[in-house]
N, C-alpha and C positions, 0 to 999 in steps of 0.2 A: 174398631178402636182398640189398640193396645191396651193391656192392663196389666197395673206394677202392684208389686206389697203395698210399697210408698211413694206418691211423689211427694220433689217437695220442690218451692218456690224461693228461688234465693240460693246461691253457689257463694256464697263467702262462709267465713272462718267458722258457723254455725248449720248451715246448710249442708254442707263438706262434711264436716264433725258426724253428722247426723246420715249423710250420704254414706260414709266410709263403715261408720259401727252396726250399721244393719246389714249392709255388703258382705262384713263379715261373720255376721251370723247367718251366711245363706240368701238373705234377699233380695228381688229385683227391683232396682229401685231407680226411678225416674229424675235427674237434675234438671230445674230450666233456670236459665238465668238470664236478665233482658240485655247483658252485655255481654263485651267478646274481651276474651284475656288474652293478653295483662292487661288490666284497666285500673285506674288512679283509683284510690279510696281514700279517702279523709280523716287523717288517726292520728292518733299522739304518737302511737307506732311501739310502745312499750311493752314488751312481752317479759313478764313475769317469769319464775322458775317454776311455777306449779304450770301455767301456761303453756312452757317449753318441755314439761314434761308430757302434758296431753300430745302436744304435736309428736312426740317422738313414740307415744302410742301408735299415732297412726300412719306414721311411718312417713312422716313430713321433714322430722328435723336433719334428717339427714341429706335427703335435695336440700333443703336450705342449707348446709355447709357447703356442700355440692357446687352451687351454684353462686352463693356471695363469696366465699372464698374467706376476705378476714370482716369476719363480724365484728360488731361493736356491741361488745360487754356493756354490761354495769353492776358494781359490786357493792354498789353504796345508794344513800338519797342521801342529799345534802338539804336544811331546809332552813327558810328565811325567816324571821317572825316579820311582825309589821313595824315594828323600830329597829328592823336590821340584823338582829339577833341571828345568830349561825347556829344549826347543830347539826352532829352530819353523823349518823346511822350507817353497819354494816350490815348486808344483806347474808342471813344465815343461811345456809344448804340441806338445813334440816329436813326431813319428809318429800327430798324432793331427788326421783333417780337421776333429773339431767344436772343440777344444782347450777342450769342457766339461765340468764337473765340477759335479753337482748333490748336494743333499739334496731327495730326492721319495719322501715317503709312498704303500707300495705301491699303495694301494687308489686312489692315484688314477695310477701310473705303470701298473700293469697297465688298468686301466680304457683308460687312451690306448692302449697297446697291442693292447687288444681291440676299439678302435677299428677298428685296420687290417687287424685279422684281418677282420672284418665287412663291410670293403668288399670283400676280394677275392672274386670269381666262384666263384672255385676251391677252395673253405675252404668246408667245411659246417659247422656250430655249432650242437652241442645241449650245453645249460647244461641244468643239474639232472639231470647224467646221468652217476651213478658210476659207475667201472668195477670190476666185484668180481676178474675171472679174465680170462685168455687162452683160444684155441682154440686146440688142436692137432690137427694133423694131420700124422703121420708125423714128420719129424727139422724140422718146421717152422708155425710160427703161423699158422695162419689168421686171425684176428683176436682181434677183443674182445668179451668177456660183461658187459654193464651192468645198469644197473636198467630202461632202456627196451630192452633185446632186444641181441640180437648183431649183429655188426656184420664183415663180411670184409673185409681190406687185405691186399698184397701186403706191406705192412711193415709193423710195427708200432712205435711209439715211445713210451716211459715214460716220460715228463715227471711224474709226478704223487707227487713228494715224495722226504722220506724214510723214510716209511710203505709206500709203494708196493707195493699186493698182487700186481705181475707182478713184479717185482723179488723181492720174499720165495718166490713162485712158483716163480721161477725158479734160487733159492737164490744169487743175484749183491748180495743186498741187505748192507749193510755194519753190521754188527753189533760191529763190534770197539772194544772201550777204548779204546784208542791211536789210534783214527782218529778220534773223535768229539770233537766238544767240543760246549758248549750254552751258549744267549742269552738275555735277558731285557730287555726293557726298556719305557719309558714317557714317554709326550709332556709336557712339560711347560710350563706358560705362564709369562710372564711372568717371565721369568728376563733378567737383566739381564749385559751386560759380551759380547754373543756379537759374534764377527766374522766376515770371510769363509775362517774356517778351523776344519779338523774337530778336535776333540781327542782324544787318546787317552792314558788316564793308566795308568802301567804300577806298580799299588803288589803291595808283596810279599805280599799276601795270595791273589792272584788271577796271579801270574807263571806260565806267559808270558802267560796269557790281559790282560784289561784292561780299564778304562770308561773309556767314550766318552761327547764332549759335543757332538751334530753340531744347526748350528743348522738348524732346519725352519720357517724365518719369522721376522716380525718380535717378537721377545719370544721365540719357541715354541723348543724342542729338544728333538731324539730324544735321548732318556738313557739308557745301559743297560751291562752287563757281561757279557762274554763269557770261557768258562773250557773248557780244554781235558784232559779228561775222562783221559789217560792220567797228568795232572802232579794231579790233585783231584776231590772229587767234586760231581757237579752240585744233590745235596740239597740244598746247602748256599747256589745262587746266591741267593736270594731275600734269605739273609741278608745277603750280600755288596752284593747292587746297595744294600739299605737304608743299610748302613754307608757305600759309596760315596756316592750322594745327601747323606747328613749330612754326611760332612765333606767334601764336599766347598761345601756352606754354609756350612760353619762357615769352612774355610779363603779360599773367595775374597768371600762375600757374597753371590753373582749369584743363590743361591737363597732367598732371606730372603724373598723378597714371592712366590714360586715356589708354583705347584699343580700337583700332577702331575694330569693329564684323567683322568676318573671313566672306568674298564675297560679301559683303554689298555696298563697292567702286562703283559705277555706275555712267554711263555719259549716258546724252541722249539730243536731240535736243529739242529748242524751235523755234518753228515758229510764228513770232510775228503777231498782230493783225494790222499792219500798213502795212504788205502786201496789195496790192493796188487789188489782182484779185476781179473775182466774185469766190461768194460762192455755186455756183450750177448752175446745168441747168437744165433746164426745168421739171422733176417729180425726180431728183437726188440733193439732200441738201448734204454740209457736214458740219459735225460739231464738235467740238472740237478741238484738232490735226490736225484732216485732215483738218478743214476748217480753220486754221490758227489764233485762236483764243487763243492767250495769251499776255500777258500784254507789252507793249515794255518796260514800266518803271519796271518791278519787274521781269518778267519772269513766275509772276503767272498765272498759267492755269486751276486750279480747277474751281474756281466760274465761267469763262468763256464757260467751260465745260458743266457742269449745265446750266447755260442758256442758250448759243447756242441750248442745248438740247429739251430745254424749248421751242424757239424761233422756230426751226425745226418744233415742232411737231405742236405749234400753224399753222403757215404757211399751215402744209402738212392735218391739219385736215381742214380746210379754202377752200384748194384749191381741195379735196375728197369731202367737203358738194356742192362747186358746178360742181363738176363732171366735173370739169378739173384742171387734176393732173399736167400738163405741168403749167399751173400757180402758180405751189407750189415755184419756185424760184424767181419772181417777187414778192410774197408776200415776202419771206425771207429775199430779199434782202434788202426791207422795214423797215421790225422789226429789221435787226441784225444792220442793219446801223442809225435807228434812236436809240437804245440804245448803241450801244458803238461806231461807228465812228468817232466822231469827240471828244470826250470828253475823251475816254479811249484810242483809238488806235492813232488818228493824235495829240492829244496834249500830250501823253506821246512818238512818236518818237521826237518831239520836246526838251522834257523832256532830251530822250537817249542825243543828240546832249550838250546842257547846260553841265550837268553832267558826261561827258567827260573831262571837263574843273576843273582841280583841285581850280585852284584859283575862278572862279564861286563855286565848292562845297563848297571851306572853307569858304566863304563871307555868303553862305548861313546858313551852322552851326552856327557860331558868330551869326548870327541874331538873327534865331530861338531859341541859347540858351539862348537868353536876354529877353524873353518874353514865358512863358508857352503857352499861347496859340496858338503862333505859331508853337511850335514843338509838338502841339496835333494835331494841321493843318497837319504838317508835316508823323506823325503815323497814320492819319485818312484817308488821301491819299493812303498812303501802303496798307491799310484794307479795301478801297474799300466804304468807309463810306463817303468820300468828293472827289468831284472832281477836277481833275489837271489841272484844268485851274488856280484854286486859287493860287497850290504850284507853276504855271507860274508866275500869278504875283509876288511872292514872290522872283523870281529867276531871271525876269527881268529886275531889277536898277541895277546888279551887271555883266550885260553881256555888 
């Protein structure tokens, strides 16, 4: 049986992340993924500029110009209150080397990504190769059980969802109300009135959760509603995104001559990053999906993705240079909680809680839209560019 530094379980935007930064500290490191690329994935599709910075770390962003040709920017968030209320936020370039912010359809941002896995020497990649279980041996993993055979690493890493059979395995998987919320959404043509900015409409049916109107080309946009699970129940999104859709035709027109693309309709879960578990044990990380890493205030999980991936493999090459891999999730636990625990995960469920409260939202818009800077405050927050402790205190004096 072969044996790698790392495997890891899961080939999307965390898996990869986590595949490419050990590669290049020297590593041999194992990919499986149970599908074969390019393969659809289910996403708002919103790549942030801290986001678009990671990829260009790993040397992604460039096949993705490569290969789309004319990207679709966004420089702004536009956003709704629940009586209609407009404010509309620039997105700052600060702290960030790409200073870009895309809408890219996963099936073809992972595809570019899997690009760069493929070139490096150091990355093996077997597609169509599920992972059902872990190996154990003694207080620690020896690797992975797939559909094509087992497979031994010194480390192992769980990129592969929020389904993830080593995560459930390991009983670290995130099962809880209150941390979850769920998405839906669908492409749609031809819709008229789009700019270079995302929208996000916050009505009182779906509060804190919200729909979005992010453009994905000329005419086209990702459309959909996301709702967080501990404030409603997710039965019900399908109704919700339909009603959204309509009136929201009804109200501005942009979808009168609109079709939404035949199979494109998708719901899928988000498991937030204010889930309280650990993120591993002892030579077994997980990251992305599996390890519960998405936004509680937006629902975004790409840029999450990427670093957790990022964060994993720092950890797991750390804890291999000193030849003990069981230490790989004491370090992780380190890294992942001193960059997002307290400023991205526990002051945006805070966040969730506020803007639940329609008359806290509308207090908050009136503000924001009496003052530009605040409602770049406001968009710079969403993009990952400023942190939410700020939009706290802004939300504060009205609670």
């Amino acid at each position: 049986m072969a044996s790698y530094d790392a495997v890891i379980s899961g080939a999307g935007p965390a898996g990869c992340s986590a595949a490419l930064f050990l590669a290049r500290k020297g590593c041999k490191v194992l990919l499986l993924e149970k599908e074969r690329f390019p393969r659809e994935k289910v996403c708002g599709d919103g790549i942030t500029s801290v986001a678009s910075s990671l990829l260009q770390e790993m040397g992604v962003l460039e096949i993705v110009r490569q290969r789309v040709g004319q990207l679709t920017f966004f420089q702004g968030v536009t956003l709704f209150s629940p009586s209609g209320g407009i404010v509309h936020g620039n997105i700052s370039q600060a702290g960030c080397s790409s200073g870009e912010a895309y809408v890219i359809p996963r099936k073809i941002l992972d595809d570019c990504i899997m690009a760069a896995v493929k070139e490096h020497p150091s990355i093996t990649l077997l597609e169509n190769t599920a992972v059902n279980d872990i190996l154990i041996h003694g207080n620690r993993a020896s690797g992975l059980i797939s559909t094509k055979g087992e497979f031994a690493g010194r480390v192992v890493i769980a990129a592969d969802g929020f389904y993830s059979p080593i995560a459930k395995r390991l009983k670290l998987n995130n099962n809880k109300k209150n941390h979850t919320g769920f998405a839906i959404r669908a492409y749609f043509s031809q819709v008229e009135g789009l700019t270079d900015s995302i929208e996000l409409h916050y009505e009182k049916s779906m509060l804190p959760g919200y729909g979005w109107v992010f453009p994905a080309g000329r005419q086209r946009a990702n459309i959909g509603v996301g709702v967080f699970t501990r404030f409603t129940d997710q039965r019900g999104l399908k109704r919700l995104f339909e009603r959204f859709v309509t009136e929201s035709a009804m109200a501005s027109g942009r979808l009168k001559n609109a079709g939404m693309e035949p199979g494109t309709l998708r719901a899928w879960p988000l498991p937030m990053g204010s889930f309280p578990g650990k993120r591993g044990r002892g030579n077994v990380l997980l990251a992305g999906d599996a390890g519960s890493f998405v936004d509680p205030l937006t629902g975004e999980g790409i840029y999450y993705a990427l670093k957790s991936g990022q964060l994993a493999a720092e950890a797991a090459e750390q804890a291999l240079d000193a030849d003990d891999a069981t230490a790989a999730t004491a370090l992780y636990e380190k890294l992942w909680r001193k960059a997002f625990r307290f400023h991205d995960f526990t002051v945006g469920y805070a966040l969730q809680t506020l803007m639940n409260n329609a008359a806290i939202l509308e207090s908050l818009m009136r503000h924001t839209a009496r003052k530009q800077a605040r409602a770049d405050l406001l968009a710079d927050v969403i993009a990952h560019n400023r942190r939410k402790i700020e939009l706290l205190k802004l939300i504060v004096p009205f609670f």
